[in-house]
N, C-alpha and C positions, 0 to 999 in steps of 0.2 A: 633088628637089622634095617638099615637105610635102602631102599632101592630106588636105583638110577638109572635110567633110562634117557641114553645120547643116540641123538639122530642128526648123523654128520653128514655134511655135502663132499663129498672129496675132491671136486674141483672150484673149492669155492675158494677165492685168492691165486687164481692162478693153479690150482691143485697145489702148491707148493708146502701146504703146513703139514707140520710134524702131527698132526691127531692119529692114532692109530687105536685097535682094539687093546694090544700093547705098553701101551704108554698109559691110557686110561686103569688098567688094572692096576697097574706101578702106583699108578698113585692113589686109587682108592683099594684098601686093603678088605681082603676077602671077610675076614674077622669081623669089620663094619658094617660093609657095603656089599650089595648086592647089583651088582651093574649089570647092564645089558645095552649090548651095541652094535644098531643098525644104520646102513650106508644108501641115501639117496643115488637114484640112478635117471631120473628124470623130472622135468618140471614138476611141481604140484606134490611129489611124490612125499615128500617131506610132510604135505600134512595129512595124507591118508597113513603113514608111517606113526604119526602123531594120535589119531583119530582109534589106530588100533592099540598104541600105547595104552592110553585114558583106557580104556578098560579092564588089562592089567591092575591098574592103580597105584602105578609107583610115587615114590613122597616127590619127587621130582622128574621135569623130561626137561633135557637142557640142547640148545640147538649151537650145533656146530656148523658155522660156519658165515654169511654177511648177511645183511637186511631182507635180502631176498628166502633166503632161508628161512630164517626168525618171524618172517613174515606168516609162512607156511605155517612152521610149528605149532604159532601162537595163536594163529586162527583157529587152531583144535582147540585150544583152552581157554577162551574168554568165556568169565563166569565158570570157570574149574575152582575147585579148591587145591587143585596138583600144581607145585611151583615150575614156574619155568627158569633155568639157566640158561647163561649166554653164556658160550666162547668163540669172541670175535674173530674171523678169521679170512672172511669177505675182504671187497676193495675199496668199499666205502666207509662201512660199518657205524653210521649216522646215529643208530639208536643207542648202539651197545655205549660207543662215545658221551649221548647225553645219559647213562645210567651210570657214568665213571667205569663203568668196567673194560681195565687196561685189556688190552691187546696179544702182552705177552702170555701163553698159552698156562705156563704154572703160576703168575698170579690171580686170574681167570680161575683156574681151579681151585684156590683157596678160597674164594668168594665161594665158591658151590659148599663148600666143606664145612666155613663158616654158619652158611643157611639162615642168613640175614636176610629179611624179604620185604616188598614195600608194593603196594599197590600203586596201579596206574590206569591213568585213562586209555581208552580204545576210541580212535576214528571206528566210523562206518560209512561206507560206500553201498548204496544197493546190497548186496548178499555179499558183501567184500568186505574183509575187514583194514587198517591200515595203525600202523603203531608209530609209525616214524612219521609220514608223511605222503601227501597225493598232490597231481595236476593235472590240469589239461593245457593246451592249447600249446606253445613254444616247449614247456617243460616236457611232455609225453614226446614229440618228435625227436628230441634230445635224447633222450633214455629210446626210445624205439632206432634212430641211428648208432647209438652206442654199443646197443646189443647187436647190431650188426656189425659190427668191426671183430665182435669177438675176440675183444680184448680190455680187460678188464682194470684201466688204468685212470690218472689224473689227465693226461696225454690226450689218451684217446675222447677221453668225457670232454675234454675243451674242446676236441679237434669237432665232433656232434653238433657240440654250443655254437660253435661260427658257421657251421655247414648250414645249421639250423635256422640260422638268424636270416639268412639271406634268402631261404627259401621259403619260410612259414609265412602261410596268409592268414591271418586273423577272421574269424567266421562270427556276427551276431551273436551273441550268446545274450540268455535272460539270467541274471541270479536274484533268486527270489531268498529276502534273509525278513523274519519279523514281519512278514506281511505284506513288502514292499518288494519291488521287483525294480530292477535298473538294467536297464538294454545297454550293451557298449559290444564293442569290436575287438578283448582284452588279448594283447601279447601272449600274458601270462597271467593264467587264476594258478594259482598255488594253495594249499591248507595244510597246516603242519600241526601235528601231537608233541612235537619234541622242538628242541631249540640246537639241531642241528640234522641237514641233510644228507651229509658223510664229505670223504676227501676234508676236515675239519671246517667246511662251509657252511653258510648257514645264512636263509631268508628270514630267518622268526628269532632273535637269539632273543628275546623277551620271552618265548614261548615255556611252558611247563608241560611235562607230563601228568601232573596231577594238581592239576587248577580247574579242571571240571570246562574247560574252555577248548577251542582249537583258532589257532590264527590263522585267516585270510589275509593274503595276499594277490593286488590286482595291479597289474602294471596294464597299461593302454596301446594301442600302435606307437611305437616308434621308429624317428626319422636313423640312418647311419648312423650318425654321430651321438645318437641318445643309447642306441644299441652299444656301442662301443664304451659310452660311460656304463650304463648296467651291468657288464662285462667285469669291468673293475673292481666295479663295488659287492660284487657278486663274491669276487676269489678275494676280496682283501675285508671279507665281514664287513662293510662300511653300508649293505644297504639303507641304512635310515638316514643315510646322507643323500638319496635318491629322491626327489622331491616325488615325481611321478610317480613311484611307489606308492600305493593306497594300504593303508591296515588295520583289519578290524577285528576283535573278538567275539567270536560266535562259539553259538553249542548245535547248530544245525541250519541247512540252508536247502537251495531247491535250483538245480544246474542243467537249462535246458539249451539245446542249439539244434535251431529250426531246420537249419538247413541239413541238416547230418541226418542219419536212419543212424549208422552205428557211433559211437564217441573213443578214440586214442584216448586213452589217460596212462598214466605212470601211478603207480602205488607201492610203496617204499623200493622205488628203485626200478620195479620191475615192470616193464610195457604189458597192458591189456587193451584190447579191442571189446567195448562193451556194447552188449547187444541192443543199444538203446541210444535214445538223445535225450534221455533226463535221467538226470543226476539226484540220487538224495545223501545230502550226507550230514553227518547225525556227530553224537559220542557217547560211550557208554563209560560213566564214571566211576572209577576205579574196578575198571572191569577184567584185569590183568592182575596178577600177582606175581612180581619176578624178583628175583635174588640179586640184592645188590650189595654194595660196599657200605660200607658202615659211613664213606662221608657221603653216599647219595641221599 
């Protein structure tokens, strides 16, 4: 017998999706599958949820609901041999996106059924882990206004971006990559696992989840008018027509800012306050195993 263990957000997309304890039964048959299904009620909870799973030791824990969830889940399991499924159901859902796994809640669950799985890399952040994507500097205030609006949209994510742009001041920052270290005043340090950031966006579409790599991106202060083209080429995929845009492939680097005691960053999606002004971030190769589609 197969056992399953879903650990769903219920307000993740608005609370609007159909996932229930119900519907999951329906479609995994008792005869097979052995399911069990627990419902987040707060931050973080998702991966103490996760943490007490893995000991269980079900063949799989699959996470219901967007990046910020999966985020959670998955940080129980890096270096598990227990598969992780996705059913996308968030508002960006960046990662599930670059694993092909559709949206719609029954072909999502044929992927689980099927149990076709593939290894992937893992961002690291100090004691954080990241599967989609991290930043600091314009990107973190972005995502820390977002979640304030408490509203979980394309809309509202744009409406953050401009609020954003006019009000961030760009702080010294040192990034140490290879030994080398380069001082600047950067807009945006971005690093990305995946080759897209959700809302179908994307700074890295070069990027892979399983190239043992993670790509830097570094844009510099800019003047109005440069803000307003990165704008563009942001929501229209065209950044590599951004000349300012910097990009480079790293497996690990060293992110400090003198002036700060604690550091804003965003990590798939989700605002943290780090207790710290240095940064380490790392990858650990093929350190995920998650259930995908046969053409991931």
């Amino acid at each position: 017998m197969i056992y399953l263990h879903f650990i769903v957000n219920p307000i993740s997309g608005k609370g609007k999706h159909a996932i229930s304890k119900e519907l999951l039964l329906k479609n995994f048959s008792i005869e097979k599958y052995r399911v069990e299904v627990e419902y987040t009620e707060y931050k973080n909870h998702a991966k103490e949820l996760a943490a007490t799973a893995i000991l269980k030791k079900p063949h799989c824990i699959i996470a219901c609901g967007g990046d910020g969830t999966i985020n959670e889940v998955a940080s129980s399991m890096v270096n598990s041999d227990i598969l992780l499924g996705i059913i996308p159901v968030g508002s960006g859902n960046g990662l599930a996106s670059n694993l092909k796994i559709p949206k719609k809640i029954s072909e999502a669950i044929l992927i689980i059924k099927a149990g076709i799985s593939s290894k992937i890399d893992v961002g690291t952040i100090n004691s954080h882990y990241f599967f989609s994507n991290m930043g600091i500097g314009i990107d973190a205030m972005i995502i820390k206004k977002y979640e304030q609006t408490g509203k979980r949209t394309l809309l509202a994510y744009v409406k953050a971006s401009l609020s954003s742009s006019f009000s961030f001041k760009p702080k010294e920052t040192a990034v140490g990559i290879e030994g080398t270290t380069q001082l600047s005043k950067p807009f945006m340090l971005f690093i990305s696992n995946s080759n897209e950031m959700g809302y179908a966006m994307s700074l890295t579409p070069q990027a892979s989840l399983v190239d043992g790599k993670l790509d830097l991106v570094q844009i510099p202060q800019l003047n109005f008018m440069e803000k307003i083209v990165l704008g563009f080429h942001v929501l229209t995929n065209s950044i590599s027509k951004f000349k300012k845009a910097k990009q480079l492939a790293i497996e690990n680097c060293t992110i400090t800012i003198p002036e700060k005691i604690f550091t804003d960053i965003q990590i798939d999606g989700e605002f943290y306050n780090l207790k710290t002004n240095k940064i380490e971030v790392g990858i650990i190769k093929k350190g995920l195993t998650v259930l995908v589609p046969t053409q991931f």
